[in-house]
Every structure is written in C-alpha cells, then in structure tokens.
Backbone bond lengths (Angstrom), bond angles and torsions (degrees), N, CA, C in turn:
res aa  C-N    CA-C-N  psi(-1)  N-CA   C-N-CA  omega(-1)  CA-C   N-CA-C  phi
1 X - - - 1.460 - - 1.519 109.63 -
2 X 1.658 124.06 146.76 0.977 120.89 -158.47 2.035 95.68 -111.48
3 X 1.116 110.40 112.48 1.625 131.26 178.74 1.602 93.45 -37.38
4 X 1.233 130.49 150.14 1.429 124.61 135.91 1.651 91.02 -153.21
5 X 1.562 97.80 138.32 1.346 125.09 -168.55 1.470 100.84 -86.57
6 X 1.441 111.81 131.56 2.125 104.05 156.67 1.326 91.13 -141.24
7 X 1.532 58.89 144.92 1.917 89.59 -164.75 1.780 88.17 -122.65
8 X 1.381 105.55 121.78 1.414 129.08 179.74 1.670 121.54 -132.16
9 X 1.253 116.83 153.27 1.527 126.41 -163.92 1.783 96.44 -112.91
10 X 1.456 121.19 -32.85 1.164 105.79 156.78 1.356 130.89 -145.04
11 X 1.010 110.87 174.44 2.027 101.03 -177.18 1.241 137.20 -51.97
12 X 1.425 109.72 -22.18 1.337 115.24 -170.20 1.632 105.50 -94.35
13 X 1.491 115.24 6.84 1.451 122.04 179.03 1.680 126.60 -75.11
14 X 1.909 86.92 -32.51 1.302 106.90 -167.92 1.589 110.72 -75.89
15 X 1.058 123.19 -41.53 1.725 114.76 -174.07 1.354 104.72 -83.38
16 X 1.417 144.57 -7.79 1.396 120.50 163.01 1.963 107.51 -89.71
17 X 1.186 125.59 -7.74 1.244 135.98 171.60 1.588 97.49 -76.15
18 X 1.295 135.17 -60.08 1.397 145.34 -166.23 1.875 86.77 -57.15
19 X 1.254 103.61 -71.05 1.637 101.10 -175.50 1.512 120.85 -42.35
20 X 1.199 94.22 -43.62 1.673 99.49 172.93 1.656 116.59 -53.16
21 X 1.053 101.00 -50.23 1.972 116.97 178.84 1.558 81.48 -51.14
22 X 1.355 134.44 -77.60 1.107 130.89 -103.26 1.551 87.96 -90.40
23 X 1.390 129.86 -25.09 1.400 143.91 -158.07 1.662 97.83 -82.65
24 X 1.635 103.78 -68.16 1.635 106.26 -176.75 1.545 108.10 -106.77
25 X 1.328 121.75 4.80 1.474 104.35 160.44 1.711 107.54 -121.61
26 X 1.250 131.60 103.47 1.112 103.52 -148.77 1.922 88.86 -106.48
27 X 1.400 108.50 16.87 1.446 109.00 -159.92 1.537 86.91 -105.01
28 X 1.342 146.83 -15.50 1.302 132.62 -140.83 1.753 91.26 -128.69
29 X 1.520 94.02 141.79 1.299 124.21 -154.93 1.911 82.13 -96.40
30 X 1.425 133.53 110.59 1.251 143.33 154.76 1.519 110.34 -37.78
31 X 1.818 127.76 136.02 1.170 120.26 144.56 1.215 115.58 -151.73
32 X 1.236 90.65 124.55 1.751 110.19 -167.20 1.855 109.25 -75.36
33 X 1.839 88.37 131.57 1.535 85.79 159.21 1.558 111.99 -131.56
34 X 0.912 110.21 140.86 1.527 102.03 -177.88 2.035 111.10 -119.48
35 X 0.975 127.50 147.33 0.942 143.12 -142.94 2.168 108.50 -156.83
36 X 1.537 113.69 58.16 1.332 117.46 -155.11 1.890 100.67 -80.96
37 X 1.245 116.68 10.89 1.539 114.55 177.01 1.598 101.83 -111.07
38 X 1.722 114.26 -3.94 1.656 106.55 -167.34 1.868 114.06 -60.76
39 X 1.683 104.79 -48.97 1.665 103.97 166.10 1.558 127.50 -43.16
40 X 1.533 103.82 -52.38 1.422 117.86 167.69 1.492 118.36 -25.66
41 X 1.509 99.68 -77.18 1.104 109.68 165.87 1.651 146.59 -38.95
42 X 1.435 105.30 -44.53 1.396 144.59 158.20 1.357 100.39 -48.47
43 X 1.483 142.27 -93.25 1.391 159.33 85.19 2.332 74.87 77.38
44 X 1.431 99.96 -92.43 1.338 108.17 -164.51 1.516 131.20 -60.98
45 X 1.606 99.13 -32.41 1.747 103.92 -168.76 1.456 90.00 -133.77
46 X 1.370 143.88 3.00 1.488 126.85 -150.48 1.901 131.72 74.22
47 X 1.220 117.95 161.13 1.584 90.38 -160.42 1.661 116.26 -60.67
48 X 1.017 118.89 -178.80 1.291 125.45 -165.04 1.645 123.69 -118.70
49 X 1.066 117.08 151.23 1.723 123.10 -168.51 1.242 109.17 -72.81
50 X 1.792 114.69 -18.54 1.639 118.95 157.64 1.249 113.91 -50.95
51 X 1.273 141.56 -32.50 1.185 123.40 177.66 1.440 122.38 -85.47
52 X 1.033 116.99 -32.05 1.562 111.03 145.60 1.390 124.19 -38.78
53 X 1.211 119.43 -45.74 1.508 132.19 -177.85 1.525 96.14 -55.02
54 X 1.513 109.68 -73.45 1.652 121.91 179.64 1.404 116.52 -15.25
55 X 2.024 104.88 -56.52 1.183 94.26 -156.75 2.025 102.20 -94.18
56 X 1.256 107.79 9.27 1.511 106.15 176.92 1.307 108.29 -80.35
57 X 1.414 99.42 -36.33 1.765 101.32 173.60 1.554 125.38 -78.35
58 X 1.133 108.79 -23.33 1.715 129.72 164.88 1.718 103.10 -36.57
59 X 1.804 101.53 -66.06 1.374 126.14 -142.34 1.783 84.14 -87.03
60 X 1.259 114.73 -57.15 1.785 107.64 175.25 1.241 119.47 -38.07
61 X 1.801 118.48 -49.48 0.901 113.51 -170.77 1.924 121.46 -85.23
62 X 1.207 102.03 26.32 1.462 115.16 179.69 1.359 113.49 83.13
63 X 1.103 130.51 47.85 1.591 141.02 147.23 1.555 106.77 -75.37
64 X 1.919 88.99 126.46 1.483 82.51 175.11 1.446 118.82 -92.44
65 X 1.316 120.57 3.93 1.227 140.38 -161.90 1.881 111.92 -174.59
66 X 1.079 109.81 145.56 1.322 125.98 165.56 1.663 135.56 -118.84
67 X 1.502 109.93 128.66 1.315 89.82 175.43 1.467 102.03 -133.59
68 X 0.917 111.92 160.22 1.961 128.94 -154.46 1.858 95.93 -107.81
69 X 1.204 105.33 93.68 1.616 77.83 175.73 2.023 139.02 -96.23
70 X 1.755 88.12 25.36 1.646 101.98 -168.07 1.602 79.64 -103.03
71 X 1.377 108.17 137.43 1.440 114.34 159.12 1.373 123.89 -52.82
72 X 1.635 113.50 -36.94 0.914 107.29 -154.31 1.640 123.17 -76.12
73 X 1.626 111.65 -14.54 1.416 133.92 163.41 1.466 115.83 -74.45
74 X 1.079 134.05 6.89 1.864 140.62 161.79 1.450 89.67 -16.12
75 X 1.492 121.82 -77.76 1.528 131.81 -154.15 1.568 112.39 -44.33
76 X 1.703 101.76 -33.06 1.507 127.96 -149.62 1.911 73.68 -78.65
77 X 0.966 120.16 -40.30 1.710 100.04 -144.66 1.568 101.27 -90.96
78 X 1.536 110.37 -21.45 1.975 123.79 -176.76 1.778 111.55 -77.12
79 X 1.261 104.15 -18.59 1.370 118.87 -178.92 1.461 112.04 -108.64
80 X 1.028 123.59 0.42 1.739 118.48 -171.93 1.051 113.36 -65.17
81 X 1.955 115.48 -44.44 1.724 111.48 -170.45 1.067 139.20 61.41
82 X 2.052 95.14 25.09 1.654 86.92 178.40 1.612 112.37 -109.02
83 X 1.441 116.33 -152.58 1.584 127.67 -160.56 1.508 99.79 -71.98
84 X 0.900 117.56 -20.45 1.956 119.96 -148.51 2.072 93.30 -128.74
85 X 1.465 89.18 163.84 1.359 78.23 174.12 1.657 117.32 -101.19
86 X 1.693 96.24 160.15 1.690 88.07 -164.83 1.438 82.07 -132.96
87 X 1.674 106.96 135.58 1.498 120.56 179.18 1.226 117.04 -124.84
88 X 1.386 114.91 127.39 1.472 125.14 175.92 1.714 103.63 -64.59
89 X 1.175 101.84 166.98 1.720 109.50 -153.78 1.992 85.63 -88.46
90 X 0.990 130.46 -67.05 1.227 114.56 -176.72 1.348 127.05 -74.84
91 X 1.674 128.49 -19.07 1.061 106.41 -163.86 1.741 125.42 -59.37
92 X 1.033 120.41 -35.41 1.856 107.18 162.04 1.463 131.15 -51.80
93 X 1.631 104.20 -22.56 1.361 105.41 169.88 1.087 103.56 -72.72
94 X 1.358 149.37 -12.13 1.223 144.45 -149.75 1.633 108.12 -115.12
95 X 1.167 106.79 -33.81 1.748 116.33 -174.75 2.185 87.23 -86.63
96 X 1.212 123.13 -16.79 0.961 123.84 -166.68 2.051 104.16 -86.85
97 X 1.496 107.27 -55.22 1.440 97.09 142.47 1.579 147.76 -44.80
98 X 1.566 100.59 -30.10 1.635 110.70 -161.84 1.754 88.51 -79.65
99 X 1.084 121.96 -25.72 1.581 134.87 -157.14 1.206 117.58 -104.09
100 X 2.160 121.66 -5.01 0.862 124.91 -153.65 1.979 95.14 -102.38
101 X 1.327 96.59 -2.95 2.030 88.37 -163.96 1.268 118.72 93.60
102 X 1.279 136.97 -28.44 1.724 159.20 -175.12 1.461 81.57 -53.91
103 X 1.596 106.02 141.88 1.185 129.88 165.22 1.137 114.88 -115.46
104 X 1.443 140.96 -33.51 1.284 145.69 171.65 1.604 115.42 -123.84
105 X 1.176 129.22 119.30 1.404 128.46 175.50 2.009 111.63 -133.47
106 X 1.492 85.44 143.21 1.898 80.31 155.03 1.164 129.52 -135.23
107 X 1.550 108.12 162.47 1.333 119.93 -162.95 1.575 98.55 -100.90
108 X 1.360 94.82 126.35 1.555 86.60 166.85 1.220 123.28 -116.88
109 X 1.909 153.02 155.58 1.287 151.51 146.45 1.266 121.14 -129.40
110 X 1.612 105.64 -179.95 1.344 104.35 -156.93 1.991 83.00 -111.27
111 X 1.215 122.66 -16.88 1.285 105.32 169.88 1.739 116.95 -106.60
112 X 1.412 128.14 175.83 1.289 112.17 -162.18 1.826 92.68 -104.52
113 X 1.525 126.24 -11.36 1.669 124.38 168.43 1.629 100.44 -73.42
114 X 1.429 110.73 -51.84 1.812 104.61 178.47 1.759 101.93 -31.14
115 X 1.359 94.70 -66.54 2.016 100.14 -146.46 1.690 94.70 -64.60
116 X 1.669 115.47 -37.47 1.981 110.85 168.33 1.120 113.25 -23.47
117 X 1.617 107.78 -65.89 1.294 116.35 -162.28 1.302 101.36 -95.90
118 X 1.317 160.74 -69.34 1.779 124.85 -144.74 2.130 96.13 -81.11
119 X 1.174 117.96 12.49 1.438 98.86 172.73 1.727 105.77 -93.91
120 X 1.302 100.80 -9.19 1.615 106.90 -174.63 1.392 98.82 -95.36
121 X 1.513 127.87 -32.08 1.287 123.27 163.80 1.223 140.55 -65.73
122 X 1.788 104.28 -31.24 1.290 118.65 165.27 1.216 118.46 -81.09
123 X 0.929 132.96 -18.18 1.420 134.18 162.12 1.647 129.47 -84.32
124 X 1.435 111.13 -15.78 1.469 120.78 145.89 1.688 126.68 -95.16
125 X 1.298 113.99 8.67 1.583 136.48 135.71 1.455 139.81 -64.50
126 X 1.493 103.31 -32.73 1.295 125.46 -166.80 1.451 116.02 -165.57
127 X 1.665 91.49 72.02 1.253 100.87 175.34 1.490 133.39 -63.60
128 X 1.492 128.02 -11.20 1.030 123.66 162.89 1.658 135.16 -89.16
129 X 1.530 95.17 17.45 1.323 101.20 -173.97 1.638 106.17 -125.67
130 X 1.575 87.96 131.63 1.564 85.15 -171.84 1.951 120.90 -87.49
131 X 1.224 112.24 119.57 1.324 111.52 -155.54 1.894 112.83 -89.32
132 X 1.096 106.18 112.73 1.988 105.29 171.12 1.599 98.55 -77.78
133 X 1.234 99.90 169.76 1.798 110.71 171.73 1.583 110.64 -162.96
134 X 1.381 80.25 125.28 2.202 100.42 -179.14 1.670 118.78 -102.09
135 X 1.157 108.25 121.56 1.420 96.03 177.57 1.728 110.93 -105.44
136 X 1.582 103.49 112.59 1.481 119.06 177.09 1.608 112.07 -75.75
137 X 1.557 134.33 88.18 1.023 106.15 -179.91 1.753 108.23 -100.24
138 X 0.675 109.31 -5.80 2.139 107.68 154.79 1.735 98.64 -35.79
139 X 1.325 114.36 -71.45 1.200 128.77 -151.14 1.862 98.85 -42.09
140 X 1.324 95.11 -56.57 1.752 97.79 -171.24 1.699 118.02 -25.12
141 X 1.284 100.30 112.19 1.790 95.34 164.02 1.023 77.77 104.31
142 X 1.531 148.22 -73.30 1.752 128.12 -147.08 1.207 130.03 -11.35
143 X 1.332 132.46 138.89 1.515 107.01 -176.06 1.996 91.44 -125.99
144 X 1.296 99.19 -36.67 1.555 113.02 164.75 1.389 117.56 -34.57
145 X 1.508 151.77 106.51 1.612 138.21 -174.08 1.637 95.00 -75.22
146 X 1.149 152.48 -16.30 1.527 148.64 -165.09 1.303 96.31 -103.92
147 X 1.233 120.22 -55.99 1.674 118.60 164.07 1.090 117.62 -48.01
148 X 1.360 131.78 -7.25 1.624 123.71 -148.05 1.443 80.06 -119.85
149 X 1.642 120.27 -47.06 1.510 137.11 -147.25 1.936 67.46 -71.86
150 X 1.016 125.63 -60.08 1.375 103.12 -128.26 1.881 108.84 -91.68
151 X 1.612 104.93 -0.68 1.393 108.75 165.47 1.826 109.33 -75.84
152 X 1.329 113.47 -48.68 1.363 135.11 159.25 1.866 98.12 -20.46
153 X 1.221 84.60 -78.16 1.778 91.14 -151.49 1.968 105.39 -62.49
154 X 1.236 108.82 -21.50 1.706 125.78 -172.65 1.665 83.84 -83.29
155 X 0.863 140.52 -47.11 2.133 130.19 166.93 1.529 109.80 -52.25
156 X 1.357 113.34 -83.67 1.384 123.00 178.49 1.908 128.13 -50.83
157 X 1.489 90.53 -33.78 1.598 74.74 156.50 1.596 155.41 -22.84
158 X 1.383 107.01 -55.99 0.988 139.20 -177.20 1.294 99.98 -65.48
159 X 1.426 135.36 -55.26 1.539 138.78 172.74 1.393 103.38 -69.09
160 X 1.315 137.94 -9.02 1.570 122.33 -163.35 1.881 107.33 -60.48
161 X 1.211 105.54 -34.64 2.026 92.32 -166.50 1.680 112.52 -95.16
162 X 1.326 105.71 14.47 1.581 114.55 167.29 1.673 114.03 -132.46
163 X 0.960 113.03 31.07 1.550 126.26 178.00 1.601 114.93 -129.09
164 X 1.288 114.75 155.03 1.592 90.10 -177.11 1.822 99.80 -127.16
165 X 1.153 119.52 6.35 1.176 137.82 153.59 1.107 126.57 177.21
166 X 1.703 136.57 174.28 1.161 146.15 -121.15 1.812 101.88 -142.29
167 X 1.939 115.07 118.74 1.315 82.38 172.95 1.317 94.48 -126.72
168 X 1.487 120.75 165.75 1.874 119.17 -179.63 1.463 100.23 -96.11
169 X 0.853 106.23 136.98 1.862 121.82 178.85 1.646 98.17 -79.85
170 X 1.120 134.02 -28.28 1.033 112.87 -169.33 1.759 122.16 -147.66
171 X 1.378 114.91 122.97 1.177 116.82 -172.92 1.601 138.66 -22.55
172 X 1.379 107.14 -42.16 1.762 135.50 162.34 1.968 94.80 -47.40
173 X 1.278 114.24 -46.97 1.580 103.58 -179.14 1.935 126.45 -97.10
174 X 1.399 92.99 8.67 1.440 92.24 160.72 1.666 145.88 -85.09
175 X 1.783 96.57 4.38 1.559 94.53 155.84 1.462 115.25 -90.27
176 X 0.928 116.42 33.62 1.583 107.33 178.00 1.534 105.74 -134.13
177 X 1.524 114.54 7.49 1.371 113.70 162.09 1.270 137.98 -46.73
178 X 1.315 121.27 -35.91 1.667 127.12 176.28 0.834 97.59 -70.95
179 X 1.982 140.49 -58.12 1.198 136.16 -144.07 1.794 122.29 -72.64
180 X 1.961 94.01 -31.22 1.274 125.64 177.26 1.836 92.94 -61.70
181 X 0.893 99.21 -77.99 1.772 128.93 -173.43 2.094 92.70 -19.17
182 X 1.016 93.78 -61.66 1.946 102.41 -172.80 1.207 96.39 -84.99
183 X 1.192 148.59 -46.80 1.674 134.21 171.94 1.332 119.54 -69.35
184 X 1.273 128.42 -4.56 1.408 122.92 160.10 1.948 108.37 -114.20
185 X 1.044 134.53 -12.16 1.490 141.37 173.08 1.811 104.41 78.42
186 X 1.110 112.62 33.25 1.623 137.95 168.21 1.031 126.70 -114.55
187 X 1.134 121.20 147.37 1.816 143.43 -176.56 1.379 82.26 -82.66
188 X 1.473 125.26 141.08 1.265 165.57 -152.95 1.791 128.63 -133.53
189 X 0.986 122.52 35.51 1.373 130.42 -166.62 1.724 107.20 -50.95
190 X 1.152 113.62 138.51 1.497 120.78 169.81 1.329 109.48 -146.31
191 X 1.492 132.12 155.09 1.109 128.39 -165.26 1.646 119.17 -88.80
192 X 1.345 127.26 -13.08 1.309 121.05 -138.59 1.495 90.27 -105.25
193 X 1.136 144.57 -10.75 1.499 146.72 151.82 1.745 125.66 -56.28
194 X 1.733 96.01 -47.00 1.404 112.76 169.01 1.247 102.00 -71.34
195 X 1.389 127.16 -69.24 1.682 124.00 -164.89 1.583 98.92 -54.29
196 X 1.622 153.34 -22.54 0.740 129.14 -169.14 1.583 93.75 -96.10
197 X 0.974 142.85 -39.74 1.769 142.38 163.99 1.645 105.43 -17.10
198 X 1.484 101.45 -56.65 1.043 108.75 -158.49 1.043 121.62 -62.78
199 X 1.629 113.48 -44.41 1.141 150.86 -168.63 1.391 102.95 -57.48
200 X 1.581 119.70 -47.36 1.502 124.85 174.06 1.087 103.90 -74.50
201 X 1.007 143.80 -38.96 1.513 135.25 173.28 1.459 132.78 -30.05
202 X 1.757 97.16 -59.54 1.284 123.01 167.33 1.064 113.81 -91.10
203 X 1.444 141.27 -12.23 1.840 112.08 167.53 1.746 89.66 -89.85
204 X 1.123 125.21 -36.61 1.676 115.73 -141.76 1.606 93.98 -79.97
205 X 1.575 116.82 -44.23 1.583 129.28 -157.45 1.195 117.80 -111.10
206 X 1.775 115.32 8.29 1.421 102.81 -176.91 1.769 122.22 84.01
207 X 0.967 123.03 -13.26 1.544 136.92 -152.28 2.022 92.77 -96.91
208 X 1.310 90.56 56.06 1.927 101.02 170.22 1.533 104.06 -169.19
209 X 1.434 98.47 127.04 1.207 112.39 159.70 1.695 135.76 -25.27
C-alpha cells in the first residue's frame, strides 16, 4: 500500500481529503497528521517552520507522498525539496480552473488569511480569469454539510449572476460542494478530488518534477 501523509491544521480538513484519496487514489493508504495550534500560530507570526518540520517527519517516517490540506501552507509544500512528492492542497484545483474556459470565478472561505491567500494564488494560476472573493465566516467549524451548504450559499449568493463558477479555498468546506453546486446553479470546484488525482499521478506515474 502506498502511504500518503495529510498534514492538516484542523479537523474538519481530514475527511474530505480522506474522501478525496479514497475516490481518485484508491491505492493509497491515508495518514493523518493533525497539528490544532498550526492556524494559531499562522494567525500570530505568519506560517510556521513547524510545518516544514511536519512534512520532514511525514517523508522520514515513510510517506510516499504528502498532501497539506490548510491552504494556507501552499508555500510550505513548493519549497520543501524533499525525495517524495509534496502537494499543496489547491494547486490542481487551480490548473483545473485555469483549463476550464471560466472567465470570472469566486473563491470563497470561512477564514479571511484562507480567501488572502488562494485568491492571490488562483489568480497567479489563472491568469486569465478574473477572480472575486467572499469571506463566509458562519461557515467556520460546520460539521453539518446542509448547514455548511447553506452558510456557503447565503455569502456567494450575491456573486451568483456575474460569476461563472464557484471555488472553496479550503478543505473544511468541500463537503458541501454538491449541495452549494445545485443551490446556487454553478460548477463548484474543490480541491481534495484534484489534489488526490494528482497525487496518483506523481507517486504512481512519475508525473513530478
């Protein structure tokens, strides 16, 4: 069985990441790390050299791959430099927009550093698409997907008839993608389906630098 490490900042990150593995990687054995002071931290000084740490110990301890599932560590996973591949939580969602034809999309989150950073990422991903950004803070913590769908969809509303689809910045809000997806009449992008695609790509096929 092939290891893949997630490394998460909070709980509600890990079971739409696990689903993701389980959907497009169906060969790779999940292992959760959780890390509930990493935002905190983030939050106070900017992200932290612990997550570097995380993923050295990830990869020592026989990860054949890593995936990061807080947006806010992207940087953490492009800079690591180690043996195995290490994937930031959106970037496939992002080459997955840049590739989709969409001219206008938004990003939505439930924190206001999430939506900073993947709208600055998605928009240096996909430069021809011009990116809005909503900050849902209802959403934070939800554990309910109808509760989640429906703080989600009460933000994005307001953008629904000048957008041409919808992406979640952050892993914690990708079970509520279908529900969002049919209550607003938009394509719904979330990362943890793509990042796990990817993920097989590059441990199983070689397809990483």
């Amino acid at each position: 069985m092939t290891r893949i490490a997630l490394i998460s900042a909070v709980p509600a990150a890990i079971a739409p990441a696990v689903a993701g593995l389980a959907d497009a990687f169906p060969e790779a054995e999940p292992w959760n790390l959780l890390d509930d002071k990493l935002l905190a931290d983030a939050r106070a000084a900017g992200p932290s050299a612990r997550m570097s740490a995380l993923i050295g110990y990830a990869v020592a301890a026989g990860a054949h791959g890593v995936l990061l599932t807080c947006s806010l560590y992207g940087a953490a996973a492009r800079s690591a430099g180690q043996p195995v591949p290490v994937l930031a939580p959106d970037d496939a969602a992002f080459r997955q927009v840049a590739e989709s034809g969409h001219r206008r999309v938004l990003a939505v989150a439930s924190l206001e550093e999430a939506l900073a950073d993947s709208v600055a990422r998605l928009s240096a991903a996909a430069p021809g698409v011009a990116v809005d950004g909503v900050v849902s803070p209802a959403a934070f913590g939800v554990a309910d997907r109808r509760e989640l769908a429906r703080a989600l969809h009460d933000s994005c509303a307001p953008f629904a008839a000048r957008v041409e689809a919808v992406v979640l910045a952050q892993y914690s809000l990708a079970p509520a993608a279908g529900v969002l997806a049919a209550s607003l009449g938009l394509p719904v992008v979330s990362g943890p389906h793509a990042a796990a695609a990817a993920l097989r790509r590059a441990v199983l096929d070689g397809e990483w630098p």
